[in-house]
KEFI-56167 format. One line per field, with one value per atom (N, C-alpha, C): x, y, z; residue in one letter; residue number from 1; atom name. Coordinates in pm, 1 decimal. Layout:
N
x (X|...);
y (Y|...);
z (Z|...);
rest (A|...);
nr (NUM|...);
atom (CA|...);
% end
This chain:
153
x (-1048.5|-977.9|-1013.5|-1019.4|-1049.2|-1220.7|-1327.6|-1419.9|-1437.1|-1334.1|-1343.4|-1319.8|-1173.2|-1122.9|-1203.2|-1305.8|-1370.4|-1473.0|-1540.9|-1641.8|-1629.2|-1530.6|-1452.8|-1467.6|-1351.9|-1307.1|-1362.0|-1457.3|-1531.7|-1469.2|-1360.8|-1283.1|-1187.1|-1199.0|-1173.0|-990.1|-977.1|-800.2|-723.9|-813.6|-751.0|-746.9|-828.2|-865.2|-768.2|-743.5|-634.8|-494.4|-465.9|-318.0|-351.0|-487.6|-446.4|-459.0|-525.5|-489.9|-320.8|-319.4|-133.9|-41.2|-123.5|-18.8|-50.3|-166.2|-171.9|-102.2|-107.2|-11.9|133.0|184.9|304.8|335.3|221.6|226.2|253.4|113.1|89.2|207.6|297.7|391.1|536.2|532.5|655.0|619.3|523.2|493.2|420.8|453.1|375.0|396.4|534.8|556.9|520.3|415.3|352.5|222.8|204.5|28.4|7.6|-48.4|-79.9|-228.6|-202.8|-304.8|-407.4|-367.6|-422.8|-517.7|-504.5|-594.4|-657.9|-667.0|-781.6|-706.9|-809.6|-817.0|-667.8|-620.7|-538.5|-592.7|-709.5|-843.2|-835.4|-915.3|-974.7|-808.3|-723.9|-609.5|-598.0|-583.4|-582.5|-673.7|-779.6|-947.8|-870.6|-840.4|-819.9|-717.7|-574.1|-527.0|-567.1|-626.5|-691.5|-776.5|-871.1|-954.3|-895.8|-788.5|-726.0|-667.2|-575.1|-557.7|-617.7|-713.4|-823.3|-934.2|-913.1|-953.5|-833.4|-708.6|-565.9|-608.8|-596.8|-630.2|-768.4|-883.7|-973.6|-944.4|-847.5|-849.0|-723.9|-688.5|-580.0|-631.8|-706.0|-795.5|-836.4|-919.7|-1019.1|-915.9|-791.8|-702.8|-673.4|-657.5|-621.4|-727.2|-883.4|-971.4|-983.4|-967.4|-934.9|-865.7|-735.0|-643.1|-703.5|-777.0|-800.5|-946.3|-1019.9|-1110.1|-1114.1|-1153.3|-1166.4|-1186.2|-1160.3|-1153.9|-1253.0|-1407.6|-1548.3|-1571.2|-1618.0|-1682.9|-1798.3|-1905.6|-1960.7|-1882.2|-1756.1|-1676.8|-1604.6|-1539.6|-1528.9|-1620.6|-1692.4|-1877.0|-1901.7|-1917.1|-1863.8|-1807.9|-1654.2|-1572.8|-1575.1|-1613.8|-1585.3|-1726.0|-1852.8|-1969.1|-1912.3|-1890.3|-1849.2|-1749.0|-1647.2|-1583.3|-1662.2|-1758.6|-1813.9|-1926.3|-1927.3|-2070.0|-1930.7|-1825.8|-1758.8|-1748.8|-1756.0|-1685.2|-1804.3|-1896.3|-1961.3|-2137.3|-2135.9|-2311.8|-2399.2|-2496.2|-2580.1|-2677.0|-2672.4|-2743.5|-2672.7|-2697.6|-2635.6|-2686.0|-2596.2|-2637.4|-2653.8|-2587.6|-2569.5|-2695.0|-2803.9|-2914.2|-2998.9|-2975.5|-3077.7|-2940.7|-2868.5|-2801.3|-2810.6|-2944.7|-3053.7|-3045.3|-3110.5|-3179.5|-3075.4|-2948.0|-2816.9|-2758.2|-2803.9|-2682.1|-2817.1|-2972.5|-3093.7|-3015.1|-3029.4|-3042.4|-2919.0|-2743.4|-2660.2|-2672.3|-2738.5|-2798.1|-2876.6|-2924.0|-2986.0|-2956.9|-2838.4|-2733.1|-2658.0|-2678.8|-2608.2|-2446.0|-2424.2|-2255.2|-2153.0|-2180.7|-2031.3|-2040.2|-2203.2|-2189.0|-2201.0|-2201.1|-2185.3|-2028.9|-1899.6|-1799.8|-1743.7|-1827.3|-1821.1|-1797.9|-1923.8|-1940.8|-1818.1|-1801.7|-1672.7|-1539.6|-1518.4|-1402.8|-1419.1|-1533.7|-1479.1|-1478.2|-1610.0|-1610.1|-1542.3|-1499.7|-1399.1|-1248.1|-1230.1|-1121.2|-1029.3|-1092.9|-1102.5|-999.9|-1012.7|-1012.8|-1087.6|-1021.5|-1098.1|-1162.6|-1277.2|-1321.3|-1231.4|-1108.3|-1044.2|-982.2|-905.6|-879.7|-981.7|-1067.5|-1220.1|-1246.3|-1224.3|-1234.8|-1151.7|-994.2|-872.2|-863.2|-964.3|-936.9|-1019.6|-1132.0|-1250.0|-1293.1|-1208.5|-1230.0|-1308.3|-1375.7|-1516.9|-1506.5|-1508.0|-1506.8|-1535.1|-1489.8|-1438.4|-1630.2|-1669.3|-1804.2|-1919.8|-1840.3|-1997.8|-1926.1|-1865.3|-1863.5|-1907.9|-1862.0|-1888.2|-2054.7|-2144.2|-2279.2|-2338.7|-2252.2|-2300.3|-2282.7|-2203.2|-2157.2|-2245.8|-2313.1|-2462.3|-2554.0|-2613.3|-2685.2|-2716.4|-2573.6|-2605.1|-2630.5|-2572.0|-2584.7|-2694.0|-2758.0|-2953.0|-3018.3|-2966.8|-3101.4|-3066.6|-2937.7|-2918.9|-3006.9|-2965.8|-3009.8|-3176.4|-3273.3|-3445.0|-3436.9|-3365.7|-3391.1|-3358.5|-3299.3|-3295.3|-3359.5|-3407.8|-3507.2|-3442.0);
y (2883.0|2817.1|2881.2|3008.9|3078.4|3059.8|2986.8|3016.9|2873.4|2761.3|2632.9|2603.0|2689.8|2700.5|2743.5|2912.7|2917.4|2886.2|2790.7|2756.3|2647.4|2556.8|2429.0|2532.8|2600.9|2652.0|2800.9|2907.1|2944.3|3077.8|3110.7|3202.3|3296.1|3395.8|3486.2|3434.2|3500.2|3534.0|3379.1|3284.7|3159.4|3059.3|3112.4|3047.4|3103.5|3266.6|3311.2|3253.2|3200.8|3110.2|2978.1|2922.3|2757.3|2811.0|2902.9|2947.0|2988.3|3015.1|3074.1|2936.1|2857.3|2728.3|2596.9|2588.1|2587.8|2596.8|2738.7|2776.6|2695.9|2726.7|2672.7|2543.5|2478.4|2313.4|2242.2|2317.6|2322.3|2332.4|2493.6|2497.4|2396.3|2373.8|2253.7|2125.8|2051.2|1937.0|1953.9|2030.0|2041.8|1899.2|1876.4|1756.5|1616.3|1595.2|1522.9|1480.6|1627.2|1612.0|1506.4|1399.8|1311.3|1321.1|1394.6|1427.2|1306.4|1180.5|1009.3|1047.1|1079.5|1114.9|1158.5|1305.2|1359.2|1514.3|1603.4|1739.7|1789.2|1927.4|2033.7|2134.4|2091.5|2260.1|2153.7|2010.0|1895.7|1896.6|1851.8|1824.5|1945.3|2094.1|2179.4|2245.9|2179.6|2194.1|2109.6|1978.5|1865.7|1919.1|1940.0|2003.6|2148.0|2211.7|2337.5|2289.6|2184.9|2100.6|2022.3|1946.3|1831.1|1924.1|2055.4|2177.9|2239.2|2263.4|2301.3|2195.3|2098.3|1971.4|1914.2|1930.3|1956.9|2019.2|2154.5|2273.3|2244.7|2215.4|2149.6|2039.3|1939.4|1834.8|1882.7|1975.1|2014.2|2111.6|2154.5|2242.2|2146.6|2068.3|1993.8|1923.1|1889.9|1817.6|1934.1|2077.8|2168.4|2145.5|2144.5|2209.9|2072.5|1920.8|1828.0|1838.9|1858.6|1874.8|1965.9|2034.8|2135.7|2063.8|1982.3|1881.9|1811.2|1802.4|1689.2|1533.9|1488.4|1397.4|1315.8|1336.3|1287.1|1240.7|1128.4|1064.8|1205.3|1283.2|1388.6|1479.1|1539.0|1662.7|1578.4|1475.7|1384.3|1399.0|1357.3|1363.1|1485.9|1616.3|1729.0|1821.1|1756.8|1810.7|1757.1|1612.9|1540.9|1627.0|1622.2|1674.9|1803.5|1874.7|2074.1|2006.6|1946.9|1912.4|1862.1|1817.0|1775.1|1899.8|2004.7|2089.4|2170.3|2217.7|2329.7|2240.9|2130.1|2106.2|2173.0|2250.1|2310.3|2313.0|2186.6|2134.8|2278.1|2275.6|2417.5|2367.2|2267.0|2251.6|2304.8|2400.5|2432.8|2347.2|2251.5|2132.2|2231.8|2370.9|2369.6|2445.3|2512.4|2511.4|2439.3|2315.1|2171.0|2075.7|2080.3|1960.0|1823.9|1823.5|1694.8|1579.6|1701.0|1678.6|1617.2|1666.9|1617.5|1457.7|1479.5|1329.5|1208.1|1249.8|1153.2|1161.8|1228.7|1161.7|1068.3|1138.6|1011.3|923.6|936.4|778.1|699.9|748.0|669.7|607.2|634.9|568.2|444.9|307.8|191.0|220.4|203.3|253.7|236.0|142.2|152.4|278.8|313.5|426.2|582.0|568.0|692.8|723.0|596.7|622.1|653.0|629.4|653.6|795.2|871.1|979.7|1063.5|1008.0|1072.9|1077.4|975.4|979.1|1046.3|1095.9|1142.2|1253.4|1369.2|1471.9|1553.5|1442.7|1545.7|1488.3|1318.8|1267.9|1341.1|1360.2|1418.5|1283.8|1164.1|1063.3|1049.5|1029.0|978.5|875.4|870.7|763.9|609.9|614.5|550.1|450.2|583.9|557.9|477.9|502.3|472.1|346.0|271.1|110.0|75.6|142.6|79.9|67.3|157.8|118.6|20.8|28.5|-58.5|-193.8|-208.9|-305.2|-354.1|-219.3|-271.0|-227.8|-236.4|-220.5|-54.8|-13.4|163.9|141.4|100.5|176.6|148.4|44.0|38.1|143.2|213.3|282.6|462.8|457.2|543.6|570.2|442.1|437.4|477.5|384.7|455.5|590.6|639.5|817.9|882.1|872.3|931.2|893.5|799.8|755.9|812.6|784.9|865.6|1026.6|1090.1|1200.4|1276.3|1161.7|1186.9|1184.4|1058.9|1056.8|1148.8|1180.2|1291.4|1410.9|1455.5|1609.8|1575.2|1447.6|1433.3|1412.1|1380.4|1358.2|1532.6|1567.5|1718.7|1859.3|1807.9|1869.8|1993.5);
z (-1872.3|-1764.4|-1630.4|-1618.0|-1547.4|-1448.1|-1538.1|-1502.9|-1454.9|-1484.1|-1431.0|-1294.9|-1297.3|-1173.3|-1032.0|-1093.6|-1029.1|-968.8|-1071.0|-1023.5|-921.9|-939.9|-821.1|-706.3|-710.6|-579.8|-528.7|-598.2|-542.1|-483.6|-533.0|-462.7|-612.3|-605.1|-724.8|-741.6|-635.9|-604.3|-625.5|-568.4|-529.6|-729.0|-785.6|-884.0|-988.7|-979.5|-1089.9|-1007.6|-908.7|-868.2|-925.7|-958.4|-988.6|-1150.7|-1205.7|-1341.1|-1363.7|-1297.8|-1335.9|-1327.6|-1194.1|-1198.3|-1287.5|-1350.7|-1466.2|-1597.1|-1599.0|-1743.8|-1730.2|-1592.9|-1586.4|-1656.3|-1570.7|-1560.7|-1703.4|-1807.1|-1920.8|-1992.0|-2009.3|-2002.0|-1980.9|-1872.2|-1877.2|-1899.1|-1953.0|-1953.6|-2091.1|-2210.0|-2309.9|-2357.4|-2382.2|-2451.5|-2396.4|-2325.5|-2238.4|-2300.5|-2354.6|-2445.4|-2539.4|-2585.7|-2661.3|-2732.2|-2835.0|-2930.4|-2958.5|-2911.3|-2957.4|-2856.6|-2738.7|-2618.3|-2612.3|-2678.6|-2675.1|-2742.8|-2742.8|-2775.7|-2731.2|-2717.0|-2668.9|-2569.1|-2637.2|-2530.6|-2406.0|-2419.7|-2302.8|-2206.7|-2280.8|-2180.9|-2112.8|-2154.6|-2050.6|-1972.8|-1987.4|-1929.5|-1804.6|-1859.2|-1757.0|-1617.3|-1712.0|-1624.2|-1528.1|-1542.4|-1490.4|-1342.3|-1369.3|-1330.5|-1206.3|-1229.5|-1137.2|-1008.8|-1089.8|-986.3|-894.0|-954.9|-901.6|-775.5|-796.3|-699.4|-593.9|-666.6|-542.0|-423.6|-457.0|-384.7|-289.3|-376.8|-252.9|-184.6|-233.5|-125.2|-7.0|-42.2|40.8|129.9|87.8|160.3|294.1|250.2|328.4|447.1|439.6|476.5|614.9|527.3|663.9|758.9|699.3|837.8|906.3|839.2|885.6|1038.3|1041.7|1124.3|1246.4|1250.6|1306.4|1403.6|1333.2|1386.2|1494.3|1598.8|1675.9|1682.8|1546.2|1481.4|1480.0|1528.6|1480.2|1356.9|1350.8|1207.6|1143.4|1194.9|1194.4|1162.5|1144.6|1100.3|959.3|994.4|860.1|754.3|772.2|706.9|603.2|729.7|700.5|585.3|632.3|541.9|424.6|390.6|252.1|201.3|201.9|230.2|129.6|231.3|177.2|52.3|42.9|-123.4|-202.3|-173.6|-313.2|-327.0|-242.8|-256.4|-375.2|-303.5|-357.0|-529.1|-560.4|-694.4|-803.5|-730.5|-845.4|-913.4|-807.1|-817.1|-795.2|-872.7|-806.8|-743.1|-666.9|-544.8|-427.3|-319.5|-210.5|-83.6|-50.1|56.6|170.3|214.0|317.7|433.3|279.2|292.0|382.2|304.3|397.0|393.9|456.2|448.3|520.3|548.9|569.1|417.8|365.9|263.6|144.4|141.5|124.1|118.5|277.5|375.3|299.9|317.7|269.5|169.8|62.2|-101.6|-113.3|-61.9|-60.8|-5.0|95.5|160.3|85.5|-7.3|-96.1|-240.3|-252.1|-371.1|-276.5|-389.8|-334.6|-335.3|-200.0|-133.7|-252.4|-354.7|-439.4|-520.3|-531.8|-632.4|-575.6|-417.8|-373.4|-337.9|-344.5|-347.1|-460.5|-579.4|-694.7|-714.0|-664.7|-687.4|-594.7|-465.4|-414.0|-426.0|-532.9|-597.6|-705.0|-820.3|-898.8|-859.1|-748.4|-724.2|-626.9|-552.2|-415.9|-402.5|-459.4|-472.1|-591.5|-711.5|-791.7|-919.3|-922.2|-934.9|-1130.5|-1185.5|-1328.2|-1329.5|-1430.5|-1450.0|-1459.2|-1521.8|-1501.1|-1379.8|-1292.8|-1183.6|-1056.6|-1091.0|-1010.4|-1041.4|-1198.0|-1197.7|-1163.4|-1177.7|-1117.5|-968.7|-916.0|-789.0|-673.3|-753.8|-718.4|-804.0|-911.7|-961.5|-1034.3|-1104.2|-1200.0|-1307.3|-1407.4|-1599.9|-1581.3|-1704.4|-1690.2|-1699.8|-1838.2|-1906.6|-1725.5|-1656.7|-1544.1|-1442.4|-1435.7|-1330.0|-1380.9|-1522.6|-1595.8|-1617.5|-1622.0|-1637.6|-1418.6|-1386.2|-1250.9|-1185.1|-1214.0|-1202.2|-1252.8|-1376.3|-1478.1|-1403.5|-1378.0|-1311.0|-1158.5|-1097.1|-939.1|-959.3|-1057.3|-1049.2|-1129.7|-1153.2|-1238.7|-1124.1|-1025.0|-903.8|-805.8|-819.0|-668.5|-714.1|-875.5|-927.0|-884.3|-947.1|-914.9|-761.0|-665.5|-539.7|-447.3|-507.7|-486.8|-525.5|-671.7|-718.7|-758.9);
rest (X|X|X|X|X|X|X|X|X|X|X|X|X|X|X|X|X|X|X|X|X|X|X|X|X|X|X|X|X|X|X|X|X|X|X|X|X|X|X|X|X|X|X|X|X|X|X|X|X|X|X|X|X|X|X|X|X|X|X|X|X|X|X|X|X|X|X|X|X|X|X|X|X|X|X|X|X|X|X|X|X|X|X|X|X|X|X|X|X|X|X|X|X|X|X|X|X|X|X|X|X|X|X|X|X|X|X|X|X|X|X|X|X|X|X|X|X|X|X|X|X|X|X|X|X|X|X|X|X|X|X|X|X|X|X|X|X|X|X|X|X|X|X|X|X|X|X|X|X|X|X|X|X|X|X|X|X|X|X|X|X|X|X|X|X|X|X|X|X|X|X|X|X|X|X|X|X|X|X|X|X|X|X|X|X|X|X|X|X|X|X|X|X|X|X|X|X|X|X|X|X|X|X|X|X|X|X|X|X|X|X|X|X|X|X|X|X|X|X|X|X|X|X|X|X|X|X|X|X|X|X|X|X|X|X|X|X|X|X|X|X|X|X|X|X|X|X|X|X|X|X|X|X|X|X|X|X|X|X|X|X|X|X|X|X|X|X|X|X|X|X|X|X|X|X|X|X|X|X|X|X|X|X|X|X|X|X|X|X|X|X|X|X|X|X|X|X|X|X|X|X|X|X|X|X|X|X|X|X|X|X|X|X|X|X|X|X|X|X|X|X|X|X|X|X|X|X|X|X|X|X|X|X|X|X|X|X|X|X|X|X|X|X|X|X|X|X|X|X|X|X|X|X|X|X|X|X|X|X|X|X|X|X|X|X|X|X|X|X|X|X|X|X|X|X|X|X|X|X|X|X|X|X|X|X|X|X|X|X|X|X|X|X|X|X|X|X|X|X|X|X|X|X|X|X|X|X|X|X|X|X|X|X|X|X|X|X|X|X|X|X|X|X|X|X|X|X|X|X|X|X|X|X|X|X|X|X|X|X|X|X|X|X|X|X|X|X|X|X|X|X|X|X|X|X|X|X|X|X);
nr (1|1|1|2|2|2|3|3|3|4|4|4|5|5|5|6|6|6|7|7|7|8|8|8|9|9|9|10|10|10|11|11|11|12|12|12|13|13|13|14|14|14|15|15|15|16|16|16|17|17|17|18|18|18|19|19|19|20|20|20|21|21|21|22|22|22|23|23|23|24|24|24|25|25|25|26|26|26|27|27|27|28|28|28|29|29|29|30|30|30|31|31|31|32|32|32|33|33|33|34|34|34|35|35|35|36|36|36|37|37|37|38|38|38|39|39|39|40|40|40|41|41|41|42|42|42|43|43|43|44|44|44|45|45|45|46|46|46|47|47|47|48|48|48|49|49|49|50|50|50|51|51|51|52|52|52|53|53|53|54|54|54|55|55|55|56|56|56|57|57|57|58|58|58|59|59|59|60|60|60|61|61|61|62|62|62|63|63|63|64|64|64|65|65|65|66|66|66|67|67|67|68|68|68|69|69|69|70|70|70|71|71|71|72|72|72|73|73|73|74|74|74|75|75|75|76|76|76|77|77|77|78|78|78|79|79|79|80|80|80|81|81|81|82|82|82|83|83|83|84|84|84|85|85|85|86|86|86|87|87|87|88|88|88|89|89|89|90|90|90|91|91|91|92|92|92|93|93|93|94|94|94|95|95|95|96|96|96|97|97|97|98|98|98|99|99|99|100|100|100|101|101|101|102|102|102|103|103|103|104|104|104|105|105|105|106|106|106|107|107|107|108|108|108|109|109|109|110|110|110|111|111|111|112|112|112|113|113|113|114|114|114|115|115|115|116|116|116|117|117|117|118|118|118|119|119|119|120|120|120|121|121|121|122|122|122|123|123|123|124|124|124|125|125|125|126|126|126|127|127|127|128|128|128|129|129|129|130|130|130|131|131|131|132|132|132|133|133|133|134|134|134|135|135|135|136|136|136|137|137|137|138|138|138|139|139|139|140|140|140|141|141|141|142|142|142|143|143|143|144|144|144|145|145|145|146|146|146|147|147|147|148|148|148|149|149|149|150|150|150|151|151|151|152|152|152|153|153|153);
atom (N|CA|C|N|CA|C|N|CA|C|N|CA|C|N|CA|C|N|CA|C|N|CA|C|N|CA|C|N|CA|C|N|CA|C|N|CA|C|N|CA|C|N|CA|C|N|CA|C|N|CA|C|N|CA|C|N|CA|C|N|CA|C|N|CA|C|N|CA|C|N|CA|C|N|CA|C|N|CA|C|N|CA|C|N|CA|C|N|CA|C|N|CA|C|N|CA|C|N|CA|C|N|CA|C|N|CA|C|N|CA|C|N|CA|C|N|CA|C|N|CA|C|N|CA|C|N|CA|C|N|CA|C|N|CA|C|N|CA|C|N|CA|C|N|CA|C|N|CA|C|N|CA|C|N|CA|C|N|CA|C|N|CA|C|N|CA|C|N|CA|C|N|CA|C|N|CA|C|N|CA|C|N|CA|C|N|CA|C|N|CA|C|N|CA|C|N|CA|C|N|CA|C|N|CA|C|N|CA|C|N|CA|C|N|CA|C|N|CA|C|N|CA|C|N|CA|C|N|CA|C|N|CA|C|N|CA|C|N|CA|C|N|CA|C|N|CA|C|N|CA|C|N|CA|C|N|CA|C|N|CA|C|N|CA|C|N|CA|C|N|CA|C|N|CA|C|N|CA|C|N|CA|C|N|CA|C|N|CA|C|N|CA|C|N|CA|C|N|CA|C|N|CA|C|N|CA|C|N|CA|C|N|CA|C|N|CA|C|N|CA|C|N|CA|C|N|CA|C|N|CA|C|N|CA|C|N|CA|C|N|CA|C|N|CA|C|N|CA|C|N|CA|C|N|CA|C|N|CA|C|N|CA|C|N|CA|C|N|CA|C|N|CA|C|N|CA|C|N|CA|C|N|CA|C|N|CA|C|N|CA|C|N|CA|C|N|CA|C|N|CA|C|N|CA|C|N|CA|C|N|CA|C|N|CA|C|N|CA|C|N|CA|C|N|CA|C|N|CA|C|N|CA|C|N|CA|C|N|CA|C|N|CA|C|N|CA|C|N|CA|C|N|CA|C|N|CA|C|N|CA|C|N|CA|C|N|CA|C|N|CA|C|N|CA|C|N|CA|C|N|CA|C|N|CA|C|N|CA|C|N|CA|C|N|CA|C|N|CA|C|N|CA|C|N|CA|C|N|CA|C|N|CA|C|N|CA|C|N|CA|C|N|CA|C|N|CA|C|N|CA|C|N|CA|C);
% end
């Protein structure tokens, strides 16, 4: 749990608080778990995970505020959440090279990708909210994130 957390959010100290709030969560909502769903390990992977993407979108929300409110700091900040969710590509390197390759995914499937990686949004949630069959948004998420990894190299 520990190494999930960290790898999202990138920060030692910050990752053993969404691990602890975690346990809690886990903890008071055991009877919540539905074994029909899936695993015991996956649901608290899941939960560990969603915490852990809270915390970055809440994050992003502070330096938001703090912004001069440019479409370019917007950009930005959504930008740095999807770098922090863990990709070992570091955009901030070339972050040219970045803004090209998402420019080059057709727009439903680069919102795709920003809902599942910085919205932090399930596959689910993502047809529910856009309106397209779970398995095609599920095939486009694989997909965008085959051509970003060869367009990045």
């Amino acid at each position: 749990m520990l190494g999930v957390a960290q790898r999202l959010v990138r920060d030692s100290a910050l990752a053993e608080d969404i691990v602890h709030d975690a346990f809690l969560k886990i903890w008071t909502h055991a009877a919540s778990f539905d074994a029909s769903r899936g695993s015991a390990r996956g649901w608290i992977f899941s939960v560990t995970r969603h915490l852990a993407l809270n915390t970055l979108r809440n994050t992003a929300r502070e330096v938001r505020v703090e912004d001069d409110g440019s479409d370019d700091h917007h950009e930005q900040a959504t930008l740095e959440g999807w770098q922090e969710t863990g990709d070992a590509f570091d955009w901030r390197v070339n972050p040219g090279r970045m803004t090209s390759c998402m420019e080059q995914l057709e727009p439903v499937r680069r919102n795709c990708i920003f809902h599942a990686y910085v919205d932090g949004y399930s596959h689910q949630e993502i047809a529910q909210k856009i309106g397209a069959p779970l398995g095609t948004v599920k095939a486009w998420i694989k997909r965008s994130l085959t051509a970003l990894r060869e367009c990045m190299g």
